[in-house]
C-alpha positions in Angstrom: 19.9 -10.0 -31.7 22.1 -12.5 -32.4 22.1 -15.7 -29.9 26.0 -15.1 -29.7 25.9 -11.5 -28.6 25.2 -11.7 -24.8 26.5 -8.9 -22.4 29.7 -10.2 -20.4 28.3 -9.4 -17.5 25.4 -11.8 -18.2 27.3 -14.7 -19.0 29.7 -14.2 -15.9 26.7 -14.0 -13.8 25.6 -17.4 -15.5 29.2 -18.9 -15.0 28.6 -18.2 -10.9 25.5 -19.6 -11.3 26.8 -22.6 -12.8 29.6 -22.5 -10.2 27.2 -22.5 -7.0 25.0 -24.9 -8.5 28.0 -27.4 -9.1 29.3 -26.6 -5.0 26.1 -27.5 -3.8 25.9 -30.9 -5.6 29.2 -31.5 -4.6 29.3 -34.3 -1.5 28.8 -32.6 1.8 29.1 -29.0 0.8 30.4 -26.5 3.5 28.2 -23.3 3.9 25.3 -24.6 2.6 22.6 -21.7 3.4 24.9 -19.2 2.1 25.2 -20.8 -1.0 21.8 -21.4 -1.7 21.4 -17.8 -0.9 23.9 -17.0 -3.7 21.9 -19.8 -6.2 18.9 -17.9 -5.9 20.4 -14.2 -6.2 22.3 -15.4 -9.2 19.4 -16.8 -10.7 17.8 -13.6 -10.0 20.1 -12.0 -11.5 20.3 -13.9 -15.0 17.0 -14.4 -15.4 15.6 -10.4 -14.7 18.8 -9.4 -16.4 18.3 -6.3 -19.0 19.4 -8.1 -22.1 15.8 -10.2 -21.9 13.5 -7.3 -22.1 15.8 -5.8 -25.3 16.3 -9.7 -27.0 13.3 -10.1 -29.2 14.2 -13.7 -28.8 13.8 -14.3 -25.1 13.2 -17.9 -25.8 14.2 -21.2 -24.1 16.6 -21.7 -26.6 18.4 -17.9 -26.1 18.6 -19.2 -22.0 19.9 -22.9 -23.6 22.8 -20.6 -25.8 23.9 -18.6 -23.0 24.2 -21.8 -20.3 26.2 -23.4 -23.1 28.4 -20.2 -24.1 29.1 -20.0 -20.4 30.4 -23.1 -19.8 32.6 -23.2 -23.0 33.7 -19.9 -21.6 34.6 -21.9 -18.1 36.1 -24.6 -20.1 38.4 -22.4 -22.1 39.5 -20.7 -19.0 40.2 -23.8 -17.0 42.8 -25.1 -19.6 
């Protein structure tokens, strides 16, 4: 499979993930249990997501490609 082909659904989920994470590190974040809450179900949720067990490449380097597709994805949506 190629390393450009993820699900949409697992790329959103790594764009939330990406979100939270960035809320928490902000200074003083508000609602800071329920975000961790949502850090660890998110992560959950990429990392035991369907594509893996399909992707004969479930490498570090597939994970690295998807992080990076999902934030040109937030990038290109921001502007």
């Amino acid at each position: 499979m190629a390393l450009n082909s993820y699900p949409n659904d697992l790329v959103e989920a790594q764009r939330a993930l990406h979100r939270t994470y960035e809320a928490l590190a902000a200074s003083r974040p508000r609602h800071v249990t329920a975000l961790r809450r949502d850090l660890l179900r998110l992560s959950a949720v990429v990392l035991w997501h369907p594509f893996w067990s399909a992707c004969p490449d479930s490498s570090l380097a597939a994970r690295v490609e998807l992080r990076r597709q999902a934030r040109n994805r937030q990038a290109r949506q921001a502007a």
